[in-house]
C-alpha positions as protocol buffer text, in pm:
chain_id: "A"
residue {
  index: 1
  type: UNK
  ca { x: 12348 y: 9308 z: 7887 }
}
residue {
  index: 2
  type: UNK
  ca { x: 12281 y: 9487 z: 8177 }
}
residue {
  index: 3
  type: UNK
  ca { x: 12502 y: 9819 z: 8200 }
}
residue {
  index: 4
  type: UNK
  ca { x: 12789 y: 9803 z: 8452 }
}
residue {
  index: 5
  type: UNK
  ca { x: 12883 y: 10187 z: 8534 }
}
residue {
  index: 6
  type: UNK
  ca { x: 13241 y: 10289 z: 8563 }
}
residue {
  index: 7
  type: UNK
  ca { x: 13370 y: 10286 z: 8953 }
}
residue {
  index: 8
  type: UNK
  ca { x: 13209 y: 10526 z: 9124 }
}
residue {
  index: 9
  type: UNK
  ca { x: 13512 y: 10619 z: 9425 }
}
residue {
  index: 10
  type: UNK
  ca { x: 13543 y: 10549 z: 9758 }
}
residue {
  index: 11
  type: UNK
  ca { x: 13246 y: 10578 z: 9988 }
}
residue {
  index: 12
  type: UNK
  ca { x: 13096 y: 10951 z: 10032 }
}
residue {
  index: 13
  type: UNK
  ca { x: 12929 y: 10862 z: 10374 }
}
residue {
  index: 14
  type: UNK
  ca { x: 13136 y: 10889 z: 10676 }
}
residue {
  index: 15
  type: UNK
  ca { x: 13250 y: 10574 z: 10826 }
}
residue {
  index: 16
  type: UNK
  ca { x: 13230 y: 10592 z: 11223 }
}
residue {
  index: 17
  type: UNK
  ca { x: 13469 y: 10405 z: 11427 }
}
residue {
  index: 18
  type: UNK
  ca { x: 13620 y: 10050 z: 11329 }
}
residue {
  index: 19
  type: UNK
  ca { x: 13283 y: 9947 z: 11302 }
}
residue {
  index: 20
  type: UNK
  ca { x: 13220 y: 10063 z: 10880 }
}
residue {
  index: 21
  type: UNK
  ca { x: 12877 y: 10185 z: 11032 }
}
residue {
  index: 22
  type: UNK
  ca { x: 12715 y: 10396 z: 10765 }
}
residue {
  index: 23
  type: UNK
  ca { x: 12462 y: 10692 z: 10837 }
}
residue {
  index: 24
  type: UNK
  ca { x: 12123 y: 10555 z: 10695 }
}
residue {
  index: 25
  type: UNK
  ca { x: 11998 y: 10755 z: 10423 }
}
residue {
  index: 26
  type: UNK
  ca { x: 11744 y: 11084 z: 10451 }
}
residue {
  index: 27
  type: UNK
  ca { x: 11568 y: 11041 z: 10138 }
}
residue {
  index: 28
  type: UNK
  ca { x: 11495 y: 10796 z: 9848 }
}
residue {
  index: 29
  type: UNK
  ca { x: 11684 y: 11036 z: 9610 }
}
residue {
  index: 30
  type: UNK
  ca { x: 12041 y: 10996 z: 9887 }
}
residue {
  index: 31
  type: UNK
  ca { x: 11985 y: 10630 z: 9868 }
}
residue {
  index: 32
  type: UNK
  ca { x: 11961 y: 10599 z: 9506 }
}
residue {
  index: 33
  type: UNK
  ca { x: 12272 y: 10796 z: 9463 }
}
residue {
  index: 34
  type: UNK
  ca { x: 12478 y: 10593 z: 9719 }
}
residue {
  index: 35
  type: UNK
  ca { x: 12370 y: 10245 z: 9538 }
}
residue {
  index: 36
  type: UNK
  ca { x: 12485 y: 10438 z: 9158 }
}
residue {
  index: 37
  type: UNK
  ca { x: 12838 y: 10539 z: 9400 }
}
residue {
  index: 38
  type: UNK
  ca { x: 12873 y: 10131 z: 9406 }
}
residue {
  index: 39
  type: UNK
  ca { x: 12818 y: 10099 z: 9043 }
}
residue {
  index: 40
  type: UNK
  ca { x: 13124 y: 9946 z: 8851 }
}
residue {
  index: 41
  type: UNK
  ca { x: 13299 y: 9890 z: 9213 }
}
residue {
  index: 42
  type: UNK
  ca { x: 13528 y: 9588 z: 9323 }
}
residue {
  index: 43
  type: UNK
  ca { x: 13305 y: 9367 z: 9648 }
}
residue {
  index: 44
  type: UNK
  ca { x: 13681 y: 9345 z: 9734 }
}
residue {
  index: 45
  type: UNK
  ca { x: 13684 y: 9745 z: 9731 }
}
residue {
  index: 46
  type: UNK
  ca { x: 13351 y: 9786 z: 9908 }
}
residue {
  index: 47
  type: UNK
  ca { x: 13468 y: 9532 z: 10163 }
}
residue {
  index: 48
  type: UNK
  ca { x: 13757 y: 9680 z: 10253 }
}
residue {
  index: 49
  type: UNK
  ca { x: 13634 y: 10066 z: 10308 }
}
residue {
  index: 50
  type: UNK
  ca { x: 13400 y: 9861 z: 10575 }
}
residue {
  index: 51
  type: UNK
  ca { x: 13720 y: 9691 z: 10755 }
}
residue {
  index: 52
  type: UNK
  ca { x: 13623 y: 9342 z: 10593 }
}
residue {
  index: 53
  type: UNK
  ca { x: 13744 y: 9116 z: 10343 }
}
residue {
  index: 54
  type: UNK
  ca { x: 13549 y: 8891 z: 10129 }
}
residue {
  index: 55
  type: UNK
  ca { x: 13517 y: 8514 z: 10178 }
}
residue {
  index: 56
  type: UNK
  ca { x: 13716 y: 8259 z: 9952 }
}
residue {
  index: 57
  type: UNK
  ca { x: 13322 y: 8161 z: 9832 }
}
residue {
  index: 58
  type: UNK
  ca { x: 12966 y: 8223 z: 9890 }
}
residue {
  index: 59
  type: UNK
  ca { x: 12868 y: 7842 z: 10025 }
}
residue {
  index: 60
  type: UNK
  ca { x: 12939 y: 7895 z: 10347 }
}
residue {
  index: 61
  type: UNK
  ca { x: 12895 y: 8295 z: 10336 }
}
residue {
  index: 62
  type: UNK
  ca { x: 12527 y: 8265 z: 10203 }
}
residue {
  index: 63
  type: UNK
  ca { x: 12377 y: 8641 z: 10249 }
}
residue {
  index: 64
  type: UNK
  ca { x: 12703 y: 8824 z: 10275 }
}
residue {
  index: 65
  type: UNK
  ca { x: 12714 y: 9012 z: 9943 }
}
residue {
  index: 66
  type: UNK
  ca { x: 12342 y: 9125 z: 10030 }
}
residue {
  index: 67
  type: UNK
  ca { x: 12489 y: 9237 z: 10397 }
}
residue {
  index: 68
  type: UNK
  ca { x: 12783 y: 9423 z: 10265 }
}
residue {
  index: 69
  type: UNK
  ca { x: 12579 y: 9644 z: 10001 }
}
residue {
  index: 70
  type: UNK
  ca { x: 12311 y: 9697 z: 10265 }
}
residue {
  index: 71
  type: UNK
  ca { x: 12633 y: 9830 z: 10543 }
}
residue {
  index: 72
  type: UNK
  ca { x: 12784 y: 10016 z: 10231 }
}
residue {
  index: 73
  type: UNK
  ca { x: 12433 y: 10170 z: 10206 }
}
residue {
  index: 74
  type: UNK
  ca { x: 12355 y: 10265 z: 10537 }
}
residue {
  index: 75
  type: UNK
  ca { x: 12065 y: 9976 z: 10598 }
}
residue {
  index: 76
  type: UNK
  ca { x: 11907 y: 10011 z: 10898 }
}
residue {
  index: 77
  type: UNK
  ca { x: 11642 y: 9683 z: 10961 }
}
residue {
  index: 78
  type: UNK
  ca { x: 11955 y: 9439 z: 11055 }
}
residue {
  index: 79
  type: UNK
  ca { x: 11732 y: 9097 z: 11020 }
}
residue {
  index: 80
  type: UNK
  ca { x: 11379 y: 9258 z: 11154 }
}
residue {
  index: 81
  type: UNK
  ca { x: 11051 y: 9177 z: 10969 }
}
residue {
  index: 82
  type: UNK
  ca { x: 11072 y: 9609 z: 10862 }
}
residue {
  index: 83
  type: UNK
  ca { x: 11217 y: 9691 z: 10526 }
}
residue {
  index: 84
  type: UNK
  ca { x: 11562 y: 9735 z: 10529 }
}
residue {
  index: 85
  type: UNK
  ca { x: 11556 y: 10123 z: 10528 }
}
residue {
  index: 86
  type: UNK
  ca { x: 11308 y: 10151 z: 10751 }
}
residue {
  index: 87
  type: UNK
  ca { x: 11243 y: 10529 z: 10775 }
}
residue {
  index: 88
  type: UNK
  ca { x: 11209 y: 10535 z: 10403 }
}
residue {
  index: 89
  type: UNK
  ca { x: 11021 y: 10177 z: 10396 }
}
residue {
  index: 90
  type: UNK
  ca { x: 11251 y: 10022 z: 10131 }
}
residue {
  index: 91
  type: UNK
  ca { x: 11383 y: 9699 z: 10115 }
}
residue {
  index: 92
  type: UNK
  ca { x: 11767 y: 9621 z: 9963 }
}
residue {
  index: 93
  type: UNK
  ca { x: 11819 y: 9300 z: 9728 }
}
residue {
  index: 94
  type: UNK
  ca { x: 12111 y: 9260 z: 9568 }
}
residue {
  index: 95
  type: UNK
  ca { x: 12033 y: 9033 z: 9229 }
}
residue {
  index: 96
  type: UNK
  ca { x: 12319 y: 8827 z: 9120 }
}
residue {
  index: 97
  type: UNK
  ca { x: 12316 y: 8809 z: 8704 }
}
residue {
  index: 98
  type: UNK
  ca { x: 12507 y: 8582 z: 8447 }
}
residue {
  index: 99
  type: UNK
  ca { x: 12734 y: 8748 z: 8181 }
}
residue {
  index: 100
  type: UNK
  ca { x: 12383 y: 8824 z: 7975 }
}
residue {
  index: 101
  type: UNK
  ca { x: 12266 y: 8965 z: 8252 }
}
residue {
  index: 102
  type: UNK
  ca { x: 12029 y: 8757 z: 8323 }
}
residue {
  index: 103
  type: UNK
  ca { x: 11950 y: 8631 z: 8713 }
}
residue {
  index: 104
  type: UNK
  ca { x: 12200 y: 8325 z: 8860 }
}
residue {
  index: 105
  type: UNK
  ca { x: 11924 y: 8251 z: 9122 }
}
residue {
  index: 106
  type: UNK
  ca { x: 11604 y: 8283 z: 9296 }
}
residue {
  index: 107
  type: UNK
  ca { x: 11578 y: 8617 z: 9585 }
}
residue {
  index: 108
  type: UNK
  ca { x: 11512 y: 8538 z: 9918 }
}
residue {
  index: 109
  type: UNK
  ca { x: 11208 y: 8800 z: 10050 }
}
residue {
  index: 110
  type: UNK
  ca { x: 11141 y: 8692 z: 10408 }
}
residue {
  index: 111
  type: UNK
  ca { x: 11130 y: 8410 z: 10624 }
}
residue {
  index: 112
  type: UNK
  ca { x: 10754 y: 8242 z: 10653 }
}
residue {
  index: 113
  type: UNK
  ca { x: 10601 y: 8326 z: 11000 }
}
residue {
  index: 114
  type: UNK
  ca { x: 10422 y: 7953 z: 11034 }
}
residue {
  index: 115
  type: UNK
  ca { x: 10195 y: 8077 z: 11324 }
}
residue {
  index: 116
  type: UNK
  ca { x: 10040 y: 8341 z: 11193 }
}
residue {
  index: 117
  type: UNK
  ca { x: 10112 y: 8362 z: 10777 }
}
residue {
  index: 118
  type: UNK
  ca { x: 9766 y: 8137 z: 10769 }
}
residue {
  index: 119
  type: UNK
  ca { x: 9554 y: 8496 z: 10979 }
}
residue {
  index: 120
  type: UNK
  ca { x: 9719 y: 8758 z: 10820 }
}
residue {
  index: 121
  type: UNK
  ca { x: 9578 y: 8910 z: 10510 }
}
residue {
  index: 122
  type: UNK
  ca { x: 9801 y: 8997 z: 10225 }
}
residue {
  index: 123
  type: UNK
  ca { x: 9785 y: 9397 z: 10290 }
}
residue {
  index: 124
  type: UNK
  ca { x: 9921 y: 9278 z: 10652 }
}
residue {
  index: 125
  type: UNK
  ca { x: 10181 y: 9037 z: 10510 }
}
residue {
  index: 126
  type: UNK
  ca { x: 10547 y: 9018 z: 10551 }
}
residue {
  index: 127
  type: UNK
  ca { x: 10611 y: 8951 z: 10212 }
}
residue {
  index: 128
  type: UNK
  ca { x: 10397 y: 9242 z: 10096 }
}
residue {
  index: 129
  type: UNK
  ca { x: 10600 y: 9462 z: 10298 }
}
residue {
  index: 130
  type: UNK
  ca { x: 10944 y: 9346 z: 10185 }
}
residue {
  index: 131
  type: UNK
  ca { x: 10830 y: 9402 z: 9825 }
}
residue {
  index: 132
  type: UNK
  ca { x: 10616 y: 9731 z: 9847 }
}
residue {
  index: 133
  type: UNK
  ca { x: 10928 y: 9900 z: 9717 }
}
residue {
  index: 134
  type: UNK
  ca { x: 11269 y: 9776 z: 9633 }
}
residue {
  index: 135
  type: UNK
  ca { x: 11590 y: 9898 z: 9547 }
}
residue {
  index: 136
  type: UNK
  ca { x: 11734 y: 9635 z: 9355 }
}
residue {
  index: 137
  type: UNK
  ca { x: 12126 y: 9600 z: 9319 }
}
residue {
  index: 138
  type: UNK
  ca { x: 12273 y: 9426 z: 9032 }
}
residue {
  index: 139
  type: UNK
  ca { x: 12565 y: 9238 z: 9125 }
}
residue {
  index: 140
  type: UNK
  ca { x: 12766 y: 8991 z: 8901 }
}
residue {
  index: 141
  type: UNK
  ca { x: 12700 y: 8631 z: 8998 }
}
residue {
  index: 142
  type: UNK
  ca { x: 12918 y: 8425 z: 8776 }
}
residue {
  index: 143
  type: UNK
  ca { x: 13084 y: 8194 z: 8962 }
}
residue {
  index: 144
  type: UNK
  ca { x: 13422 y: 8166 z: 8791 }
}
residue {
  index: 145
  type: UNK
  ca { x: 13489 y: 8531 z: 8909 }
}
residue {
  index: 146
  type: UNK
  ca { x: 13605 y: 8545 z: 9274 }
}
residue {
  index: 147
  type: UNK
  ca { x: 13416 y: 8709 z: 9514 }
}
residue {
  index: 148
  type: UNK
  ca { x: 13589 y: 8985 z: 9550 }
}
residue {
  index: 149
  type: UNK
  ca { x: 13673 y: 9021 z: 9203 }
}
residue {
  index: 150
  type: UNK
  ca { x: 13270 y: 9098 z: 9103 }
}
residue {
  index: 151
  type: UNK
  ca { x: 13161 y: 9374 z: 9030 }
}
residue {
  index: 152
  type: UNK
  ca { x: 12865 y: 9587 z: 9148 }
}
residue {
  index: 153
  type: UNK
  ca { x: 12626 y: 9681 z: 8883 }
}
residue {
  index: 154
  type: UNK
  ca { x: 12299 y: 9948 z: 8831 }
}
residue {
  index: 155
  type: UNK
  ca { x: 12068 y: 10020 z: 9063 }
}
residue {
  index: 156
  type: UNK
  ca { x: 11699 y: 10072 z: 9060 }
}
residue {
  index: 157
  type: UNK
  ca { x: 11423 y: 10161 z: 9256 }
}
residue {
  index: 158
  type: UNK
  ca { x: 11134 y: 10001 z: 9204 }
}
residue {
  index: 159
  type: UNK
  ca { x: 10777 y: 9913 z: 9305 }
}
residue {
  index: 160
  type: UNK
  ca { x: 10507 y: 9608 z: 9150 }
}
residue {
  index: 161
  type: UNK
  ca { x: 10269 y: 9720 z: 8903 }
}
residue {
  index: 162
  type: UNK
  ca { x: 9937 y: 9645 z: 8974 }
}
residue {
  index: 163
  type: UNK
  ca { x: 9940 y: 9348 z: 8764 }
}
residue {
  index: 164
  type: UNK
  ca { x: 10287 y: 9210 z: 8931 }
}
residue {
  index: 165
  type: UNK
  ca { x: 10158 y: 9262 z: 9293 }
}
residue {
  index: 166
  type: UNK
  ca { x: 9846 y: 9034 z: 9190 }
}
residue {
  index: 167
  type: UNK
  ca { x: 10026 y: 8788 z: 9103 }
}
residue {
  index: 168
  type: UNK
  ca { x: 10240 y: 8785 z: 9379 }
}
residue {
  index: 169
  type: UNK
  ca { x: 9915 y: 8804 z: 9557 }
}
residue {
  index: 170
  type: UNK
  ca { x: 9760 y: 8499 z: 9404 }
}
residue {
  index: 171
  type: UNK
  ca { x: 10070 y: 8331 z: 9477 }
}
residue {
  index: 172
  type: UNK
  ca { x: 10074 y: 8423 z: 9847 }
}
residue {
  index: 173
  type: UNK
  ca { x: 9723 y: 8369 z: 9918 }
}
residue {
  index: 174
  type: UNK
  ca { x: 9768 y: 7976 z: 9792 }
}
residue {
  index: 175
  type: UNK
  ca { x: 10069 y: 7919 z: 10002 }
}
residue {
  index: 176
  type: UNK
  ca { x: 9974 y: 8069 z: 10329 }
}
residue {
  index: 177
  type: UNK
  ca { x: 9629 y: 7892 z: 10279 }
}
residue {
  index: 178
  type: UNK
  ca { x: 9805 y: 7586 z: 10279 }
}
residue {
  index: 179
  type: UNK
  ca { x: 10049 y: 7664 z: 10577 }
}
residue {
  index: 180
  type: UNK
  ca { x: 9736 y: 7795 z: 10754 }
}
residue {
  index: 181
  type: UNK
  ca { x: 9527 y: 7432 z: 10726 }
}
residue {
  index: 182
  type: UNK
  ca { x: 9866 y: 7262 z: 10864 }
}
residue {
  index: 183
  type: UNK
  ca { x: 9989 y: 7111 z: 10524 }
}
residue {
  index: 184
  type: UNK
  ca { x: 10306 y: 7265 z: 10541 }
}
residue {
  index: 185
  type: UNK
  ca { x: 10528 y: 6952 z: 10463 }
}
residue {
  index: 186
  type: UNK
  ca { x: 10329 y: 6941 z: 10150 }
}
residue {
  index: 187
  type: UNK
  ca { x: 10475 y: 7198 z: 10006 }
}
residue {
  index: 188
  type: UNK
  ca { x: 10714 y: 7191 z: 9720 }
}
residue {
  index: 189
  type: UNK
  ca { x: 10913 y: 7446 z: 9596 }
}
residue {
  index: 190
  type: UNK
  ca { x: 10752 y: 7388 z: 9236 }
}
residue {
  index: 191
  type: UNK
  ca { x: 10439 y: 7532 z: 9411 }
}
residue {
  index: 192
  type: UNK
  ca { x: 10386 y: 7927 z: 9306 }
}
residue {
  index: 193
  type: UNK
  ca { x: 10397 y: 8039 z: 8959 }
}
residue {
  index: 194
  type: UNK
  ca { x: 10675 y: 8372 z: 9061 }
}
residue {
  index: 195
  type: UNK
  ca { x: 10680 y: 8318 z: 9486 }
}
residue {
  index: 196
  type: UNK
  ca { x: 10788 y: 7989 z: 9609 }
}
residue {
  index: 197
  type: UNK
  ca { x: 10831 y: 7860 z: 9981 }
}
residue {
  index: 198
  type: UNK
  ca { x: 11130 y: 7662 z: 10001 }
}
residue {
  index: 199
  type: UNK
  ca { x: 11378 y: 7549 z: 10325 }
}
residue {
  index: 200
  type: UNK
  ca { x: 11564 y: 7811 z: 10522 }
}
residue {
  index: 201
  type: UNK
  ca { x: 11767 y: 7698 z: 10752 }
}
residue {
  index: 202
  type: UNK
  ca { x: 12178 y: 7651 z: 10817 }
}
residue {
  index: 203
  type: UNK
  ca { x: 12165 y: 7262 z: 10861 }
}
residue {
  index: 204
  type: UNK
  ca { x: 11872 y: 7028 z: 10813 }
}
residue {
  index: 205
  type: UNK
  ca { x: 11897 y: 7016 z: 11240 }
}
residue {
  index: 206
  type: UNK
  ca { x: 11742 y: 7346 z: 11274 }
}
residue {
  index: 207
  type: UNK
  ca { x: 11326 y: 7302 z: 11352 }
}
residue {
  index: 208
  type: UNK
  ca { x: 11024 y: 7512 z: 11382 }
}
residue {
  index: 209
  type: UNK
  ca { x: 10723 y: 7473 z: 11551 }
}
residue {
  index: 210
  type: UNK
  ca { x: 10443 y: 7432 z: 11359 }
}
residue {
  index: 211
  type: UNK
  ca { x: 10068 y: 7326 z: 11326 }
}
residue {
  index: 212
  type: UNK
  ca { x: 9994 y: 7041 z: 11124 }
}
residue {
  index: 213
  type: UNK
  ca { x: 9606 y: 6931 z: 11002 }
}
residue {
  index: 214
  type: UNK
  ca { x: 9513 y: 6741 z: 11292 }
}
residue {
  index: 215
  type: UNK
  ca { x: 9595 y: 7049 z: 11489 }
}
residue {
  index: 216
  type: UNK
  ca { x: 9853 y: 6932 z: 11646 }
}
residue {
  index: 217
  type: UNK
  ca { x: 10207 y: 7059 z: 11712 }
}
residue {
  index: 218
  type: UNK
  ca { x: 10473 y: 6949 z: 11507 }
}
residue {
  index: 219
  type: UNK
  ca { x: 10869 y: 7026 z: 11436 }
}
residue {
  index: 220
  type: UNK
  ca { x: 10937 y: 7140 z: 11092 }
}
residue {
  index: 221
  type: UNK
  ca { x: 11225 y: 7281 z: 10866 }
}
residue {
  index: 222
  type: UNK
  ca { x: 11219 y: 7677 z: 10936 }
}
residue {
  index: 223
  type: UNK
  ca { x: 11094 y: 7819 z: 10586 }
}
residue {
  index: 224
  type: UNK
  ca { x: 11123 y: 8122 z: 10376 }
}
residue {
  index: 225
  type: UNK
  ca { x: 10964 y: 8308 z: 10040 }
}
residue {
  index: 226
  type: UNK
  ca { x: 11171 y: 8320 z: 9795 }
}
residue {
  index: 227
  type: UNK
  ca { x: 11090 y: 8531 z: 9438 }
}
residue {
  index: 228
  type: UNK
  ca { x: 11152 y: 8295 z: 9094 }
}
residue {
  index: 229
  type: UNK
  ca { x: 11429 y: 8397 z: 8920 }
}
residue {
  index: 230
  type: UNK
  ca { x: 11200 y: 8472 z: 8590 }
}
residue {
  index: 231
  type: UNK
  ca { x: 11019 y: 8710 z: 8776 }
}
residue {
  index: 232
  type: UNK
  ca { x: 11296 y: 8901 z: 8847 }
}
residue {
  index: 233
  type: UNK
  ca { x: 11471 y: 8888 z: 8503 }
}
residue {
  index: 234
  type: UNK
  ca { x: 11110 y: 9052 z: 8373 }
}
residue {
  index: 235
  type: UNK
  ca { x: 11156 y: 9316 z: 8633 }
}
residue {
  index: 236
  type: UNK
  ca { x: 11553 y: 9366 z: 8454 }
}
residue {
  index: 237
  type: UNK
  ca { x: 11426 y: 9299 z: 8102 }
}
residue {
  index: 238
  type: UNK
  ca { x: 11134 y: 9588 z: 8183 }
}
residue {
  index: 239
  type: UNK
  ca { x: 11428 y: 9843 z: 8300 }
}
residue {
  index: 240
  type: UNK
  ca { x: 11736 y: 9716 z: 8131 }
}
residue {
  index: 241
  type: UNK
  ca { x: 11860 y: 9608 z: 7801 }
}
residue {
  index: 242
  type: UNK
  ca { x: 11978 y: 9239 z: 7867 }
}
residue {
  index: 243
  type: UNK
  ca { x: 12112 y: 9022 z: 7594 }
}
residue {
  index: 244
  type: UNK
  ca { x: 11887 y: 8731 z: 7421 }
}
residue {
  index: 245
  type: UNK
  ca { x: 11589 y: 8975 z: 7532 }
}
residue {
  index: 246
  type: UNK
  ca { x: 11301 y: 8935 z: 7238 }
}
């Protein structure tokens, strides 16, 4: 299974004010260090040293284990299109994993701009951006352990081979072709053999203005890419020992 390190103390950073605002990192090798600090650590634990507590359960907290390790680590994008440490262009995602280790869920990458994902080519892209180089934060995502019960996990930094960014690439360029020629409500989440484009929104009230093949304008479910949970678990499987690998 994937190795959960021994507690790694109380937050080195300074915390300024009431606020649990963390200094953002100066270099990859500072970030990586912070993220092993969290390794083996209580959310509980982490929460607290930021002034917060942890929710009762994630179904109405979607997002907040990914916010607190990106606060505990001194993230600096907030919810802009950038990479979440922007003056080291690295993006945070926290990867929930069963008790082999193995991912819980898919990873949400970036919402899908609908007026322009159809013009932009893939070098240009949002999601190519987000995923250009990732530290990736195992976290454990069994649900019969309370929230702040779970522990934080190892850390990695990481960026696709050039095999794993064509893929993502072939799966991009299929999805924003079909967003660009105004098909967007045919898209299932079944589409996209590791990136998917699935709903994103709090409530099914919540609309976006689209384009739709006619040309004309339309109100649609805001969307978002999202990576398949087996392309993560190669990414772990590649890095880690996880159980049933083989």
């Amino acid at each position: 299974m994937c190795h959960w390190p021994a507690a790694g103390g109380a937050l080195q950073e300074p915390v300024a004010g009431t606020q649990g605002v963390i200094e953002p990192p100066r270099s990859e090798d500072e970030l990586l260090a912070r993220a092993r600090a969290l390794g083996g650590r209580k959310l509980a634990d982490i929460a607290a040293d930021l002034g917060t507590t942890a929710p009762p359960d994630l179904r109405h907290h979607k997002g907040w284990v990914g916010n607190l390790v990106e606060r505990a680590l001194g993230a600096t994008a907030a919810s802009r299109a950038e990479p979440d440490f922007v003056a080291l262009g690295i993006e945070c995602k926290t990867l929930p994993v069963d008790g082999r280790g193995k991912p819980v869920e898919s990873t949400f990458v970036c919402t899908v701009p609908l007026h322009e994902v159809g013009e932009v080519p893939w070098e240009r892209s949002r999601v190519r951006k987000k995923l250009a180089h990732v530290l990736w934060v195992v976290v454990q995502g069994d649900r019969a352990i309370a929230v702040g019960e779970r522990r934080v996990g190892a850390a990695l930094l990481w960026q696709p081979s050039p095999d794993q960014e064509q893929a993502l690439r072939d799966d991009w360029e299929e999805l924003a072709g079909i967003i660009g020629l105004g098909d967007i409500e045919a898209i299932t989440g079944r589409l996209g053999r590791f990136l998917q484009v699935r709903p994103k929104a709090a409530d099914s009230k919540v609309r976006r203005r689209s384009i739709d093949t006619e040309g004309e304008m339309i109100e649609t479910l805001p969307r978002g890419f999202y990576l398949r949970a087996t392309f993560t678990a190669g990414i772990l499987q590649e890095h880690f020992v996880v159980a049933g690998r083989g």
